[in-house]
mmCIF entry with sequence, helices, sheets and N, C-alpha, C, O atoms, coordinates in Angstrom:
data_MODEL
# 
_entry.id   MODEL 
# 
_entity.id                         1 
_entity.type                       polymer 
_entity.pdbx_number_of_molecules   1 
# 
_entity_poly.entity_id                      1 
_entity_poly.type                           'polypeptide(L)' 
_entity_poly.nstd_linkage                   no 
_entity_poly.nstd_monomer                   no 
_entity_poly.pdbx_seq_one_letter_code       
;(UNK)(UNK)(UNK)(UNK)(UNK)(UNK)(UNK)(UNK)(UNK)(UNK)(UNK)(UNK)(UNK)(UNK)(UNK)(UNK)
(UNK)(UNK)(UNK)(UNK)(UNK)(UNK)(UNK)(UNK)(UNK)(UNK)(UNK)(UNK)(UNK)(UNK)
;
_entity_poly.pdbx_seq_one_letter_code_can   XXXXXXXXXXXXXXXXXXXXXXXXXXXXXX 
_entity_poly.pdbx_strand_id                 A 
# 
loop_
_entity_poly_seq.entity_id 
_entity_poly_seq.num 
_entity_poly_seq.mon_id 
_entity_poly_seq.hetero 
1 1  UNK n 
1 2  UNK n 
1 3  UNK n 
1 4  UNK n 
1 5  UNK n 
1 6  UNK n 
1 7  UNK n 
1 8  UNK n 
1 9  UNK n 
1 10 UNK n 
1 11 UNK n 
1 12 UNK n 
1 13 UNK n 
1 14 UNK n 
1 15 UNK n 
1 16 UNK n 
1 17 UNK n 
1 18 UNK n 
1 19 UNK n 
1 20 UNK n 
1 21 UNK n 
1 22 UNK n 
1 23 UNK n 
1 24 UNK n 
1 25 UNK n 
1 26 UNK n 
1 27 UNK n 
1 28 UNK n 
1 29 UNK n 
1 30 UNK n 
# 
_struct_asym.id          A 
_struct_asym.entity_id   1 
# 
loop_
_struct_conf.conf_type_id 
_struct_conf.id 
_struct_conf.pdbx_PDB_helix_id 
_struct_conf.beg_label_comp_id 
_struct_conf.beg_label_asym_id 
_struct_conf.beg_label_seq_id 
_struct_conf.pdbx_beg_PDB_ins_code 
_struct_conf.end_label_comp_id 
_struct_conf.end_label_asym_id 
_struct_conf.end_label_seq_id 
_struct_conf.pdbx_end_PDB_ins_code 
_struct_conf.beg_auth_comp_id 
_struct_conf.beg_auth_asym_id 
_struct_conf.beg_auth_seq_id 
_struct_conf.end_auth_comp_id 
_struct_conf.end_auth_asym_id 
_struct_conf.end_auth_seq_id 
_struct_conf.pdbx_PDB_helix_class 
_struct_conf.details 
_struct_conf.pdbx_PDB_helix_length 
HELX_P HELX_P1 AA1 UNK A 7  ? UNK A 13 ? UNK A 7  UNK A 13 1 ? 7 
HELX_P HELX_P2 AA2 UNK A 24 ? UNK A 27 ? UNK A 24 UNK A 27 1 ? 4 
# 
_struct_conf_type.id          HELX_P 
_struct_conf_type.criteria    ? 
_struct_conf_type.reference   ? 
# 
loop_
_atom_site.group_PDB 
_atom_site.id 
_atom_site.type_symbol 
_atom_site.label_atom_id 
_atom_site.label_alt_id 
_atom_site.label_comp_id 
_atom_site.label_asym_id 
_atom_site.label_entity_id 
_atom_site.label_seq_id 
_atom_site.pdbx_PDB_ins_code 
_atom_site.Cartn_x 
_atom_site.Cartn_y 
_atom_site.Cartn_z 
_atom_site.occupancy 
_atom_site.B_iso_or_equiv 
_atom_site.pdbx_formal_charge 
_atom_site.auth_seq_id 
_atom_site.auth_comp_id 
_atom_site.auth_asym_id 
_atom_site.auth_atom_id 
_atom_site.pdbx_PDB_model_num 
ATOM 1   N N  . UNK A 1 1  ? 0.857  -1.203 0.000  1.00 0.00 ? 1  UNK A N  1 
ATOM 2   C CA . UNK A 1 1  ? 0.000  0.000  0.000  1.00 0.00 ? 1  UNK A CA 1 
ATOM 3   C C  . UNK A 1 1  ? 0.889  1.248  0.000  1.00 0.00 ? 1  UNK A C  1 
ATOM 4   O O  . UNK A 1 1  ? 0.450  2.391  -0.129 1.00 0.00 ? 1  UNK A O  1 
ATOM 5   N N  . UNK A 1 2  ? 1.844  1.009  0.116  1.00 0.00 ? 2  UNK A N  1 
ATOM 6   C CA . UNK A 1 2  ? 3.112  2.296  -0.015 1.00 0.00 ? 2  UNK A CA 1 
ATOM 7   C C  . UNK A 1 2  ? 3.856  2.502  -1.292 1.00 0.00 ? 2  UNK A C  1 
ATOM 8   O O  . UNK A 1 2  ? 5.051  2.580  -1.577 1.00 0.00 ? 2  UNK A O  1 
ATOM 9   N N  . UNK A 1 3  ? 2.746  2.563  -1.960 1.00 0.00 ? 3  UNK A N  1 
ATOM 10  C CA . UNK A 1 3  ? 3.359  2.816  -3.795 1.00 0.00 ? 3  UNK A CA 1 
ATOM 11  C C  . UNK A 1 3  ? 4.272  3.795  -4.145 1.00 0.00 ? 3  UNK A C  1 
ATOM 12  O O  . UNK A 1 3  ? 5.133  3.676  -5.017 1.00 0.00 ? 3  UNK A O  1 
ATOM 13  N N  . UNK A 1 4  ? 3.992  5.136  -3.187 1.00 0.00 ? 4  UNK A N  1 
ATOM 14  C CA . UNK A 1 4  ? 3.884  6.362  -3.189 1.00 0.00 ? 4  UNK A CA 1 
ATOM 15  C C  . UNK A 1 4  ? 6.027  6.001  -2.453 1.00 0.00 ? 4  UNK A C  1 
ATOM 16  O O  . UNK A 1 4  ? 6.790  6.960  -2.576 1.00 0.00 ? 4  UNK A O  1 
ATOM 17  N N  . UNK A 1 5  ? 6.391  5.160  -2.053 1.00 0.00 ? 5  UNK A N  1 
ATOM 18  C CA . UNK A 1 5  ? 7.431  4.974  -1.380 1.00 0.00 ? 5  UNK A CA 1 
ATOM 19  C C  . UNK A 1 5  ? 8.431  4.913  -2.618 1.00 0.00 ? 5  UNK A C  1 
ATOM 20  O O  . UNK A 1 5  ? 8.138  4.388  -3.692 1.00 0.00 ? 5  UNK A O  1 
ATOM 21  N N  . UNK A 1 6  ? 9.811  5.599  -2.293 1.00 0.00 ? 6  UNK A N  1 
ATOM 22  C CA . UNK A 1 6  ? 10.711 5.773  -3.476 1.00 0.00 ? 6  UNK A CA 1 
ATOM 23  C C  . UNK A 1 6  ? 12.189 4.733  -2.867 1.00 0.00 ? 6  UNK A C  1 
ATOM 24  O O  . UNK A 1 6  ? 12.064 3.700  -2.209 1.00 0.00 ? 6  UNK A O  1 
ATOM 25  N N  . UNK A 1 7  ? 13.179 5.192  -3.192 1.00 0.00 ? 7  UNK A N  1 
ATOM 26  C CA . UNK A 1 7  ? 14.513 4.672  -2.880 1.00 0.00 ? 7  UNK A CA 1 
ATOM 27  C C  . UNK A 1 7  ? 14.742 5.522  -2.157 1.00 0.00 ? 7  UNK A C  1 
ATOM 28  O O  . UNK A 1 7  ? 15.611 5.153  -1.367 1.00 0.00 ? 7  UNK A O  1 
ATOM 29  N N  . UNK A 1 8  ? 14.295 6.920  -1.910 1.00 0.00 ? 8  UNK A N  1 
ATOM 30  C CA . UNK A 1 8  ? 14.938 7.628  -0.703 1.00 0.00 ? 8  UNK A CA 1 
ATOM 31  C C  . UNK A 1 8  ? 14.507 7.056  0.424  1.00 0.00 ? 8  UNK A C  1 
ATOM 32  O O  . UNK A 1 8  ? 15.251 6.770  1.362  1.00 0.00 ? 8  UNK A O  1 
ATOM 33  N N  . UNK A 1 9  ? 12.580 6.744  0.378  1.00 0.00 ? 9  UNK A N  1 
ATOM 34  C CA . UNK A 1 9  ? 12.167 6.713  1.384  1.00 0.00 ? 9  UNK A CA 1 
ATOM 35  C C  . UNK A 1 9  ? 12.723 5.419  2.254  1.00 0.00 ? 9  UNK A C  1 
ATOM 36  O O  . UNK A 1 9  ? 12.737 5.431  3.485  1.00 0.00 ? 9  UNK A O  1 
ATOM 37  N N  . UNK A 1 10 ? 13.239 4.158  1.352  1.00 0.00 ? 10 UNK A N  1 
ATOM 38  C CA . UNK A 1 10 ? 13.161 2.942  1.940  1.00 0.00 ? 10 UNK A CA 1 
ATOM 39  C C  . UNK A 1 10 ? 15.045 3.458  2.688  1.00 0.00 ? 10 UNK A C  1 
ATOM 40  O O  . UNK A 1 10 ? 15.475 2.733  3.584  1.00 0.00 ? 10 UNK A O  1 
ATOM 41  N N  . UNK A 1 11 ? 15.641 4.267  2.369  1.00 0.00 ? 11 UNK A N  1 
ATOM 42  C CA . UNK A 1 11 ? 17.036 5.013  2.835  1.00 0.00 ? 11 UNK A CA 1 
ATOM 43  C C  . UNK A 1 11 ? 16.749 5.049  4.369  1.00 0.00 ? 11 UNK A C  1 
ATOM 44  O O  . UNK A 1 11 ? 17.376 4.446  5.241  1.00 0.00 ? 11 UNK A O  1 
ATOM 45  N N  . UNK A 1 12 ? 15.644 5.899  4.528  1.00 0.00 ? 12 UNK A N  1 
ATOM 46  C CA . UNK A 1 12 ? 14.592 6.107  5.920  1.00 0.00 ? 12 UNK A CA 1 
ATOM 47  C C  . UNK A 1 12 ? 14.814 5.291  6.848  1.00 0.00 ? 12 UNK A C  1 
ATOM 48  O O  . UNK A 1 12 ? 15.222 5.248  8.009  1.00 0.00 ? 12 UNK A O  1 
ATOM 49  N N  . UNK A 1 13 ? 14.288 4.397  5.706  1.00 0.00 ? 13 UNK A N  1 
ATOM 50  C CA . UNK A 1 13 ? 13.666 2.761  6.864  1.00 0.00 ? 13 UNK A CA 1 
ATOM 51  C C  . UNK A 1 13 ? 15.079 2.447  7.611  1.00 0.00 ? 13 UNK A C  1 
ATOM 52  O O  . UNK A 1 13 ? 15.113 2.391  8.840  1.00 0.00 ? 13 UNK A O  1 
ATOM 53  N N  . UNK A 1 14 ? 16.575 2.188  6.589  1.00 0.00 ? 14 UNK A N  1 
ATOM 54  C CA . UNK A 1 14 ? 17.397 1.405  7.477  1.00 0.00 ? 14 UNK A CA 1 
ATOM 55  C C  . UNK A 1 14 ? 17.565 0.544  7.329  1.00 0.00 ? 14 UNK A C  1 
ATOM 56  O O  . UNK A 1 14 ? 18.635 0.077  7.718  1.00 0.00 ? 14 UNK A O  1 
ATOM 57  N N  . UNK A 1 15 ? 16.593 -0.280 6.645  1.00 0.00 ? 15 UNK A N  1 
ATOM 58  C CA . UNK A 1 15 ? 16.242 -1.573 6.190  1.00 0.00 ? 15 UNK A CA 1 
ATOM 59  C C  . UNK A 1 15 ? 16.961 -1.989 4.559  1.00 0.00 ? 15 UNK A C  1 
ATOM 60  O O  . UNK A 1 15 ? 18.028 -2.561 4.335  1.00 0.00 ? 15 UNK A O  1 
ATOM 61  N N  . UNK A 1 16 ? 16.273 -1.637 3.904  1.00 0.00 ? 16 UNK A N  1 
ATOM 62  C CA . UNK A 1 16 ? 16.330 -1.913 2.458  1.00 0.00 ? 16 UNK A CA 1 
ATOM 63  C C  . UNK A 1 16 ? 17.389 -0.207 1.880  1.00 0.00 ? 16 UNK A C  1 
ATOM 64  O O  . UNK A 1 16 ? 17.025 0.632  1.056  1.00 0.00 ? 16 UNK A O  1 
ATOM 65  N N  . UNK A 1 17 ? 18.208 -0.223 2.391  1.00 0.00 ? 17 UNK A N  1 
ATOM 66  C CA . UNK A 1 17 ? 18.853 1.396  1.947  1.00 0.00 ? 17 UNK A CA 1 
ATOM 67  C C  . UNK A 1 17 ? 19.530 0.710  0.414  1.00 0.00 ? 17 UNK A C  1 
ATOM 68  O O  . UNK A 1 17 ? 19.372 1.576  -0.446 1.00 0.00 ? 17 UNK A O  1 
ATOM 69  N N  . UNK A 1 18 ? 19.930 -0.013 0.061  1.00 0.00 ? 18 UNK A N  1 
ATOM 70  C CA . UNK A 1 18 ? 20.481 -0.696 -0.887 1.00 0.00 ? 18 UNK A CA 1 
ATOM 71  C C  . UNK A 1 18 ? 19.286 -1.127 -2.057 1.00 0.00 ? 18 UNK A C  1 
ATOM 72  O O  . UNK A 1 18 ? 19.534 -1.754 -3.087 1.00 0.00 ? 18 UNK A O  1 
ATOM 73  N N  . UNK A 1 19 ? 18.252 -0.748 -1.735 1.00 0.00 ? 19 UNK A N  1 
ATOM 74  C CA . UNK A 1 19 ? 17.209 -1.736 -2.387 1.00 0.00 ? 19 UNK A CA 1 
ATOM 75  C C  . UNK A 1 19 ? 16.725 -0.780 -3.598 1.00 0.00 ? 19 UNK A C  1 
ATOM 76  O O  . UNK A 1 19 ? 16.506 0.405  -3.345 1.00 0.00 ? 19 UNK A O  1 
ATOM 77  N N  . UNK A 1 20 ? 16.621 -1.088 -4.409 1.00 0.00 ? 20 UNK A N  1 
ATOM 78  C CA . UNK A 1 20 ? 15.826 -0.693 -5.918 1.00 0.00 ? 20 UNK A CA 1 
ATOM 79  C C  . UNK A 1 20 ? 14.377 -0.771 -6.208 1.00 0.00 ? 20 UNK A C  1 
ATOM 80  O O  . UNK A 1 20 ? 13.546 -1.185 -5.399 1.00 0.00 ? 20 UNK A O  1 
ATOM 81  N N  . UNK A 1 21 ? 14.154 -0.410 -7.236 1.00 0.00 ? 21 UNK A N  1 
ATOM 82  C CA . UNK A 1 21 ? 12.546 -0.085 -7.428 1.00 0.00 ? 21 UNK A CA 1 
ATOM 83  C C  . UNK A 1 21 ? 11.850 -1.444 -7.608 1.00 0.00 ? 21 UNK A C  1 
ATOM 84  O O  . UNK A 1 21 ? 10.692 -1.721 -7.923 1.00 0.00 ? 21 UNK A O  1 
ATOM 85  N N  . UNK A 1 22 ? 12.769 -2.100 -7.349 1.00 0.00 ? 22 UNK A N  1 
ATOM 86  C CA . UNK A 1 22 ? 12.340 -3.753 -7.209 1.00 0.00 ? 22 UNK A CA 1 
ATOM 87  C C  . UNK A 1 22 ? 11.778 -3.583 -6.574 1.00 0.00 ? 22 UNK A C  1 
ATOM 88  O O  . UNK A 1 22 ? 10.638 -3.310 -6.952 1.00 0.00 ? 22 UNK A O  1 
ATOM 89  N N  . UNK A 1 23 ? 12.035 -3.585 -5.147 1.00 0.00 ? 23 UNK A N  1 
ATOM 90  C CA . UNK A 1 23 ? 10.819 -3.312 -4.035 1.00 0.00 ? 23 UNK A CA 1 
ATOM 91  C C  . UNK A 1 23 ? 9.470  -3.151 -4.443 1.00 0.00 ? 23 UNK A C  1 
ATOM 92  O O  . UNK A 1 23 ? 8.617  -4.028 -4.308 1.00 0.00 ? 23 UNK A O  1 
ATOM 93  N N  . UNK A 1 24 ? 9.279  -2.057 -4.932 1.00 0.00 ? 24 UNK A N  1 
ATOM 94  C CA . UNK A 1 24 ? 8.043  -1.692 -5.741 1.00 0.00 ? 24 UNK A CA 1 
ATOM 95  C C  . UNK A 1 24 ? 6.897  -3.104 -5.935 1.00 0.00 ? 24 UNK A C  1 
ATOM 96  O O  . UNK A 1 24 ? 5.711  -3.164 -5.610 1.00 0.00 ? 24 UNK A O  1 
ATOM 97  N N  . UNK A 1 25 ? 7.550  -3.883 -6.419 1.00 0.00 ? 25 UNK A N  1 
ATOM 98  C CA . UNK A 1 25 ? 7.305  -4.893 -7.124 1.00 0.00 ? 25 UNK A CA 1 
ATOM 99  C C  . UNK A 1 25 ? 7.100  -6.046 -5.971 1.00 0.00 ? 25 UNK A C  1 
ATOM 100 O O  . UNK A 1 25 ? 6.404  -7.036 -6.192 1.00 0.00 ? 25 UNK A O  1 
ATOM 101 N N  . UNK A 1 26 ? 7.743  -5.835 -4.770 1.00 0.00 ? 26 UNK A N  1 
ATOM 102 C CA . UNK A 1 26 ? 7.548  -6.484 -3.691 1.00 0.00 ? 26 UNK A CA 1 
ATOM 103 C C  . UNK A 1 26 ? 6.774  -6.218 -2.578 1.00 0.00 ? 26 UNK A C  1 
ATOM 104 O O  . UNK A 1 26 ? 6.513  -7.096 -1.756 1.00 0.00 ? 26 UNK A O  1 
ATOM 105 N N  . UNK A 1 27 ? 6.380  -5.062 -2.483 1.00 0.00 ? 27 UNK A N  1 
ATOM 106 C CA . UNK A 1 27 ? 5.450  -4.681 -1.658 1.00 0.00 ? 27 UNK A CA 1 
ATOM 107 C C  . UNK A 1 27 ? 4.012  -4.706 -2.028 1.00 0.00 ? 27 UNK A C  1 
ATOM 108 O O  . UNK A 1 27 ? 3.070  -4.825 -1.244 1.00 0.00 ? 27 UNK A O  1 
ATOM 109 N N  . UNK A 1 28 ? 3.938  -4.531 -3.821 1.00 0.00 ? 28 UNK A N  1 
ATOM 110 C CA . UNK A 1 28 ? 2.642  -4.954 -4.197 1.00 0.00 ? 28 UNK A CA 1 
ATOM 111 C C  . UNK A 1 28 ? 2.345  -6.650 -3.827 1.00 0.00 ? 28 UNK A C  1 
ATOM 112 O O  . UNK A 1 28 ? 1.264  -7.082 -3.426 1.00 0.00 ? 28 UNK A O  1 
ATOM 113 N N  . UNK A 1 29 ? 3.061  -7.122 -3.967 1.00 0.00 ? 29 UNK A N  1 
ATOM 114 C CA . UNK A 1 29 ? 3.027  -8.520 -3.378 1.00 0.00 ? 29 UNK A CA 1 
ATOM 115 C C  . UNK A 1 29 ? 2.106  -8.927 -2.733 1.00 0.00 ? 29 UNK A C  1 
ATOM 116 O O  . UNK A 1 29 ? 1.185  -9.690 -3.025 1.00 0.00 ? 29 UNK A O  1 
ATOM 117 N N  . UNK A 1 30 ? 2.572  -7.977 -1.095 1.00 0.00 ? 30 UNK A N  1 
ATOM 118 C CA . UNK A 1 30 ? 2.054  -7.937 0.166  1.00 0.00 ? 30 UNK A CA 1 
ATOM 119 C C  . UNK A 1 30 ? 0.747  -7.674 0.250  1.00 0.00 ? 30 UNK A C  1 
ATOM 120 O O  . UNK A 1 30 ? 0.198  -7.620 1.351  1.00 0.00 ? 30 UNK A O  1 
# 
């Protein structure tokens, strides 16, 4: 539900700072 989420934002998290717009693709998943 966080479509609106970029590569800066996941920077934020701490988590995924390395992570690409792949994500994108992984959170629709969820």
């Amino acid at each position: 539900m966080r479509e609106e989420i970029t590569f800066e934002q996941w920077e934020w998290d701490g988590t995924e700072v390395k992570i690409t717009p792949l994500t994108h693709k992984r959170e629709e998943e969820r």
